[in-house]
Steps between C-alpha positions, in 0.01 A plus 500: 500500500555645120639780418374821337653567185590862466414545122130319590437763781548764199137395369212687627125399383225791475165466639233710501320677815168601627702853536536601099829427526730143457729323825823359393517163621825268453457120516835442629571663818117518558526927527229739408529862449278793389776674332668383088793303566801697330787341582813407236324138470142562593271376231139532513242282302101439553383279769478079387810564219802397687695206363613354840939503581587390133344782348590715791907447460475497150311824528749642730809370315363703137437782747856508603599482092250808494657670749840475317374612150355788696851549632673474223240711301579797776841484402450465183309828560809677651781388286335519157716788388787346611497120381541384173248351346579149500489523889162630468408249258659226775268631780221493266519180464569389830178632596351294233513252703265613764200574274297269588550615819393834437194381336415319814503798687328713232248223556500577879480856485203498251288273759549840752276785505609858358435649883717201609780565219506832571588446844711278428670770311478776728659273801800381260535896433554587923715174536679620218572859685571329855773277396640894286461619792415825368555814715179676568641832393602390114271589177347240310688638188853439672397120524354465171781410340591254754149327505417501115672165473334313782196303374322615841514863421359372103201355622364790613319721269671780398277760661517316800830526610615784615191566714550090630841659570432796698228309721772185543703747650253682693419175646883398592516843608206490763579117584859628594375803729262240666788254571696789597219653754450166606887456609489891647190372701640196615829646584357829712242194677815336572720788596173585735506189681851498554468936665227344730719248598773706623246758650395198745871409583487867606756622226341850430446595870641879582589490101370857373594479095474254233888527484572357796236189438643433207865486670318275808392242308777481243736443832236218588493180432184618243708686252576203416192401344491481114250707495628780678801452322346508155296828594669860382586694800220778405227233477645387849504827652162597307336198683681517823394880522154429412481198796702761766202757411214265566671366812594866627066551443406203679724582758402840572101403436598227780661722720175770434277226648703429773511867583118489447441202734767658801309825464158321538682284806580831691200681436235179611747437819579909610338758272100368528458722748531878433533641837754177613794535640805386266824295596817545360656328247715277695162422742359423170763280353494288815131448476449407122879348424363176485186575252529379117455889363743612753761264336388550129662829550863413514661842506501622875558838358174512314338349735597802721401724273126383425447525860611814532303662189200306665551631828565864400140492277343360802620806707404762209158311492409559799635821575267593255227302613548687816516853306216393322317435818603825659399726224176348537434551802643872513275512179189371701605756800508757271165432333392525837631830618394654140116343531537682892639826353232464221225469795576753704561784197157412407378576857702830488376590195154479623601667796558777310265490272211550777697765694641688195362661235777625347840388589714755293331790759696321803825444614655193646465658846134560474469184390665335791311634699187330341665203511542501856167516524367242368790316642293228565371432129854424434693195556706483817844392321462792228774764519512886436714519196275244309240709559662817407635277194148406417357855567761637221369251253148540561624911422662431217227255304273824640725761352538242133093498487468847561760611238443223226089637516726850401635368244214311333274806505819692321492223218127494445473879502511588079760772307203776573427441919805454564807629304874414593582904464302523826699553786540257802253709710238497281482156400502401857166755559366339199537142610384566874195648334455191348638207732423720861707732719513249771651233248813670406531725838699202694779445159799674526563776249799339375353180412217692327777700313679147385166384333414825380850540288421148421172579326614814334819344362213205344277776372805696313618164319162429431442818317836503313365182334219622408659831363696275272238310364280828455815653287501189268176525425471885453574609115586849645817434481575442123494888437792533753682202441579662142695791691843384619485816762206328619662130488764664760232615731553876419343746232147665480378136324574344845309736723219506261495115530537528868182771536309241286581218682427713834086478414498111579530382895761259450744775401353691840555184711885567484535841637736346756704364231602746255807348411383168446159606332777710266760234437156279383410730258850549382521091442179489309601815256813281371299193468239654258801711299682198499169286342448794238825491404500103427187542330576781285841282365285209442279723289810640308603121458149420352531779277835387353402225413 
């Protein structure tokens, strides 16, 4: 089989593509790629040109002389100051050597599109960077200097660099992170699988902090995985703390529905029916010890105590159900009793309605004595104080009627029939004129009296208010108001006022009240002074001005 030569394999042909764009093809090693080869030896020329392995390894050899008059030219480029000139002259001339080797590759580069050179350009430019390996942090200004004499940092435009510079880095800067996330991500994935390897081997069992996991498994045989050992001790405990707080969830969710499903085991086996009788625990543990939610529930303890709390609301239930049943039935017996009572006051009532006209003209002892009478219009079962209790009611919704038809006839009665400086005597003649003798004979005077003070006091505040509005509106006053003997309720001004005020009723109606009808007029005086005297400044004021 022949060999490949390596300067042949440099030689890449160009064809064109149904995409717009060309595939780089090379003849040698029979690879295709989509992207511009741009490696130290890489030459590119149109499809159909290349000259077979003659032209090939002499192509590659001037390459190699091109390579070293580019060398030597970057030297040049950096010593210039410093060697004398015959030296520069020397390297001059050794590169003259190569010309026709850097014509060939003019030639090359010519055949390329100007989107192809510069790309060709811009990936030179990043190579150039990665092999500085230029700290993402540095200013393109602090590498100038360094990067003025490389001919990859020339080729770009001028205006072109420092942005190509800033986005190179960006780009490092970013592809770093990634690599770096990557690692963190494949490390933690790894550090995971090793925790849930020691939490099946039963290593973080009765293990409360992330302190004493970590120590666990560094004293196992795991912390002596690479992994482990190449994670800081506050990712460790971080992660370890993390895994102890999801296990501590799932194992109190767990131990939740195991709770749930024992609670659901004693209540379908002992608590289905309310009124059932109950065993005790240790009956209960001998029945069920051999069911699956019995022993989900490892803790006897707990165990105990569900029971317990079960049992005790099963008691409270139906103690109340049983409450609950006897208040309804005393509820129902009491309905009863009240719909009897309710019955038989009715029959009372009209018991005493047909025998007696007026109850309030009887005592209880006359009235028994009616009642045993008619003994047998009663009910048999009916006793002697409910029917003196009834009789007093009947008397007193008598005596209400009797005395609230009083006091409505007071009320309707105007100022002129009926006047509150009447006495008690003759309002009472006056109302049995009007309402009957025979209504108001049975009412006791006292209860008559209570109305009648009531109606009086009514009338009195009545006409006190309509005193007071009658004063605002009279312009008698003005005269007085101007006499500050009269403002004080005293002088010959003030009893004038009072004998003029003494022609209208309202002033009349308050006989009974001197004081207060005096005190009113007193009030009213010192508001209209007191409005004259504001006036009369606001007139000086005016005037002023």
């Amino acid at each position: 089989m022949e060999s490949i030569d390596p300067a042949s394999s440099k030689l890449w042909e160009a064809h064109p593509s149904p995409y717009g764009v060309p595939y780089y093809y090379n003849p040698v090693t029979k690879e295709s790629r989509w992207t511009i080869p741009t490696g130290p030896l890489d030459r590119v020329v149109p499809a159909g040109k290349s000259q077979g392995k003659e032209v090939v390894a002499k192509s590659a050899s001037q390459d190699a002389e091109a390579e070293a008059c580019d060398r030597a030219t970057e030297a040049e480029a950096h010593s210039r100051s410093l060697q004398p000139a015959e030296s520069v002259c020397s390297v001059s001339s050794s590169c003259s050597s190569g010309s026709d080797s850097e014509n060939t590759r003019t030639q090359t580069t010519q055949t390329l599109t100007a989107q192809e050179r510069a790309q060709l350009k811009v990936q030179q430019f990043t190579q150039m960077l990665e092999e500085l390996q230029v700290p993402s942090s540095d200013r393109f200004e602090t590498w100038l200097p360094r990067l003025a004499a490389d001919i990859r940092f020339t080729a770009v435009p001028k205006t072109q660099r420092k942005p190509l510079f800033q986005k190179v880095l960006q780009r490092m800067v970013a592809e770093k992170r990634e690599v770096e996330a990557s690692t963190r991500r494949h490390n933690r994935q790894a550090l995971e699988e090793l925790l849930s390897a020691a939490e099946s081997r039963g290593i973080f069992d009765n293990v409360k902090t992330a302190e004493e996991a970590v120590a666990k498994i560094s004293a196992n045989d795991l912390g002596q995985n690479p992994c482990w050992k190449a994670t800081p001790l506050t990712e460790k405990s971080r992660i370890t703390e993390a895994l102890l707080r999801s296990m501590n969830q799932k194992r109190a969710l767990a131990e939740e529905q195991s709770a749930r499903d024992f609670r659901a085991l004693l209540h379908e086996t002992f608590f289905k029916d309310p009124d059932g009788q109950l065993p005790t625990f240790e009956e209960a543990r001998k029945m069920l010890r051999h069911q699956t939610r019995w022993k989900a529930l490892t803790s006897k303890t707990l165990r105990e105590g569900l029971y317990n709390e079960m049992a005790n609301d099963h008691s409270a239930k139906l103690a109340a159900s049983r409450k609950a049943k006897a208040d309804e039935e005393d509820e129902l017996t009491e309905h009863r009793k009240r719909s009897r009572r309710d019955v038989v006051e009715q029959e009372v009532r009209d018991l005493l309605q047909r025998k007696i006209r007026s109850p309030l003209d009887l005592s209880w002892d006359e009235v028994r004595v009616v009642f045993q009478e008619e003994r047998a219009q009663l009910p048999e079962d009916v006793e002697e104080a409910y029917l003196h209790e009834v009789f007093n009611r009947v008397c007193d919704e008598d005596k209400e009627r009797r005395a609230g038809a009083f006091s409505s006839e007071l009320l309707r009665c105007s100022f002129e029939e009926l006047g509150p400086e009447l006495p008690f005597e003759a309002v009472c003649e006056r109302a049995a004129a009007l309402l009957g003798s025979e209504l108001l004979r049975p009412v006791p005077e006292d209860e008559l009296r209570i109305r009648w003070e009531n109606w009086r006091r009514y009338r009195l505040t009545e006409a006190a208010e309509a005193f007071k509005l009658f004063l605002r509106q009279s312009e008698v006053l003005a005269t007085a108001a101007r006499d500050p003997h009269a403002v004080r309720g005293e002088g010959v001004k003030f009893q004038e006022l009072c004998d003029e005020l003494q022609k209208d009723k309202r002033y009349l109606r308050l006989e009974l009240l001197p004081t207060q009808r005096r005190r009113l007029i007193i009030e009213r005086l010192e508001e209209v002074a007191l409005n004259s005297k504001l006036a009369s400044q606001d007139v000086d004021s005016d005037a002023e001005r």
